[in-house]
N, C-alpha and C positions, 0 to 999 in steps of 0.2 A: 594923556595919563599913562604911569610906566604900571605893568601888574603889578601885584601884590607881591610878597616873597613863598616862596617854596615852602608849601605846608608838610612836616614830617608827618610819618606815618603813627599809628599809636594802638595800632592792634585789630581795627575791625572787624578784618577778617583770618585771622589768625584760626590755622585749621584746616580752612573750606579750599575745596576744590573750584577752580575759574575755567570756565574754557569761553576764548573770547576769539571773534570772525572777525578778517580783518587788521589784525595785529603787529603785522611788522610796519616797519618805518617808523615813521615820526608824529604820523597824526594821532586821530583821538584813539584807536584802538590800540594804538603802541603806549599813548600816553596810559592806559587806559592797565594794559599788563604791567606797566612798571609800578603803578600805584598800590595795585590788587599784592602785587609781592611785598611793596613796604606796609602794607597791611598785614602780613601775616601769612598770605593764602599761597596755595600752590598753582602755578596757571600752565593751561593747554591753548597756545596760540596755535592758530590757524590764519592760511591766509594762500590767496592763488598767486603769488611771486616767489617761487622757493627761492632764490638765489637772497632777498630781501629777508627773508623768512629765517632761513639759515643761521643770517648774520644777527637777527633781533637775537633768536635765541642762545648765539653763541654768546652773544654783550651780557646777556641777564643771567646764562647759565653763571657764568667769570663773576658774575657781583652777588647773585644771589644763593648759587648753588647749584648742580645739576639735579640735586635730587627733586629741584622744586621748579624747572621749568620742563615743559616736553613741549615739542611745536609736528604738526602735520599740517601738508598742503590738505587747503581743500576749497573748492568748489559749490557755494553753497546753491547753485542753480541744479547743480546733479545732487538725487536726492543717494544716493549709495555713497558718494565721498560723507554727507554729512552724515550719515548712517556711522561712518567707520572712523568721523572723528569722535564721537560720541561712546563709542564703544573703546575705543582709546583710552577717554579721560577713564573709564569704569579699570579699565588692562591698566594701567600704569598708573593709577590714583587708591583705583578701590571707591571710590565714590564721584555723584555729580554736585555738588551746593551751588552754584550760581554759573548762569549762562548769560554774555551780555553779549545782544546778538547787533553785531555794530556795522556789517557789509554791507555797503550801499554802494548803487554808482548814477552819478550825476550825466550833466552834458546841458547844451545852449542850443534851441529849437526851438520857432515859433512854429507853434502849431500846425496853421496851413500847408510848414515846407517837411514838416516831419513824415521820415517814413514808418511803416508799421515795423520796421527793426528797429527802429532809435527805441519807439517805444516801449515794446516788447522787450526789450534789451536790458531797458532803466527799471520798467516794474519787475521783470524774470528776478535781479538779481535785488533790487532795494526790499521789496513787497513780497513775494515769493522765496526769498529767501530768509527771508525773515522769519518765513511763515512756517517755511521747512526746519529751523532749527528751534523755533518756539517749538512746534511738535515733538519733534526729537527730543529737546530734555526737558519737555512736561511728558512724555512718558515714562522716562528714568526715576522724575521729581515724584509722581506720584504715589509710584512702586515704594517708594522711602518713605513715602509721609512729611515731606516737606523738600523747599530749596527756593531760588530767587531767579526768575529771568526779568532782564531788564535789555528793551529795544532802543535803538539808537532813530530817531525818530529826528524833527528840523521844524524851527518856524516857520518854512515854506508849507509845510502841511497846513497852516495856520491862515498866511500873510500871501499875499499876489504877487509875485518875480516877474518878469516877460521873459518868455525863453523856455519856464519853468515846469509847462505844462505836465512832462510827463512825470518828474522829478516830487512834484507838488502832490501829485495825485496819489503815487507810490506812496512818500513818504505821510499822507493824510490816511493812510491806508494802514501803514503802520501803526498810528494811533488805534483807530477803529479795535485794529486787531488785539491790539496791547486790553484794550475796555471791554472786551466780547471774553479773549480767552481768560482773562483775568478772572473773570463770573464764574468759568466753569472751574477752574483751578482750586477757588479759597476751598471748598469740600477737601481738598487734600493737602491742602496746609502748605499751598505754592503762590507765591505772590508775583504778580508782572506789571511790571509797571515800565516806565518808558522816558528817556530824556529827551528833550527838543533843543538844542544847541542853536543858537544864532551862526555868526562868524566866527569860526578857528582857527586861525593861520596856522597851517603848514604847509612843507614845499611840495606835496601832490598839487593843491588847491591853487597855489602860486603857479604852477606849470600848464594848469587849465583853466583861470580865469583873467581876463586880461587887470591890466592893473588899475583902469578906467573904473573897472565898477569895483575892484577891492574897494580902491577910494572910497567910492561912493558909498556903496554896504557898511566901512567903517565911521564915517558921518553919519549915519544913523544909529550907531549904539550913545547911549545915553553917556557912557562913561569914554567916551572919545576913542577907544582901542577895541579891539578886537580879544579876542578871547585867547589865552594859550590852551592848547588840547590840557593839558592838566587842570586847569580849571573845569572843564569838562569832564575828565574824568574822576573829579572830586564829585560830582552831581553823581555819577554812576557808581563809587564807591560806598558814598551814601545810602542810595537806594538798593543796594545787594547786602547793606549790612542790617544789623538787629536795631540800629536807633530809627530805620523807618518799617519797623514792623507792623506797624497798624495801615499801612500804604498797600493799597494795590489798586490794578486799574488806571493808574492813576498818568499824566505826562506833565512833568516837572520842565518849565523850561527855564533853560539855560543859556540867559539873553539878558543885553542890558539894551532890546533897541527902545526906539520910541517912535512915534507916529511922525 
């Protein structure tokens, strides 16, 4: 089956401030800032490839505007970078409305052969970093009295991978987290919620997983194809805007597999 066509934008987030981990190139977090701007909003990509980084920002500043894109390297395992991208969006926005904390890093290890750096490696930056930019603008968020974080979370948190252990556990951690700080958050009028993505083809993902199991991963979506990042980040547009306001806590997935 071929996707769907390109869904325009129609104001969502028209306003709000985005700062989104993760966001150059072409995957979900890049799909993810070009969305948020045809919505309306002004966005703070970040991401540890400055040369990649660079170039997103300079393509969206050219289509959208300078006034309405900024980008900073950052690091979200060190907690002083995300400090400082965060204090950015406030320096160059004036405000935070939604954090969609999308950084994660995979990799292919069965467990017995993994070392305690593979794993440490995978949760420091997927689960930990998550964790660190959840905190970061639910401090900002609540000083305001309201704003939206939304985690970039995975059926593997869900569903058994081989390989997947450390990856699964991270990303099942995500979840957790998204349902825990969600509780403490609604008192201030911040909502967290979470998407879970199946398969997304882009060429990061192509570059690191053989084509063996693409195949296979995409024989198991119900709908025969794999997902484009924009479809994904239509999940994630949704849930930072005002049509899922009664939403929090909550991990919407974003999957057509089947058993």
């Amino acid at each position: 089956m071929t996707p769907p066509p390109y869904v325009p934008g129609h104001g969502l987030l028209r306003d709000r401030v985005v700062v989104i981990t993760a966001a150059a190139g072409a995957g979900i977090g890049g799909a993810t800032a070009r969305r948020c701007l045809e919505e309306g909003a002004a966005v703070l990509l970040s991401d540890t490839h400055e040369r990649r980084l660079a170039a997103s920002a300079a393509e969206l500043e050219k289509e959208f505007g300078a006034g309405r894109v900024a980008a900073r390297v950052c690091d979200v395992t060190v907690e002083e970078q995300v400090q400082a991208l965060y204090a950015l969006a406030l320096e160059r926005f004036g405000r935070l409305d939604v954090a969609v904390n999308n950084a994660g890093l995979g990799g292919t290890a069965d467990l017995a052969d993994m070392t305690d750096e593979q794993w440490t490696r995978v949760l420091d930056v997927t689960l930990n970093g998550t964790m660190r930019c959840t905190r970061a603008a639910l401090r900002i968020m609540r000083g305001r009295g309201g704003g939206v974080i939304v985690n970039n979370a995975s059926v593997i948190g869900w569903r058994a991978q081989r390989g997947q252990s450390h990856y699964a556990a991270a990303k099942a951690g995500v979840m957790a987290l998204t349902r825990c700080a969600a509780l403490e958050a609604a008192e201030h009028g911040v909502r967290i919620n979470a998407v879970s993505p199946s398969l997304a083809m882009h060429p990061h993902l192509v570059k690191v997983t053989s084509p063996e199991l693409l195949e296979e991963l995409t024989r198991r979506e119900a709908q025969g194809r794999y997902a484009e990042p924009w479809e994904v980040a239509n999940v994630i547009v949704f849930l930072a805007s005002d049509y899922s306001s009664y939403m929090t806590g909550e991990v919407v997935s974003a999957s057509s597999q089947h058993p």
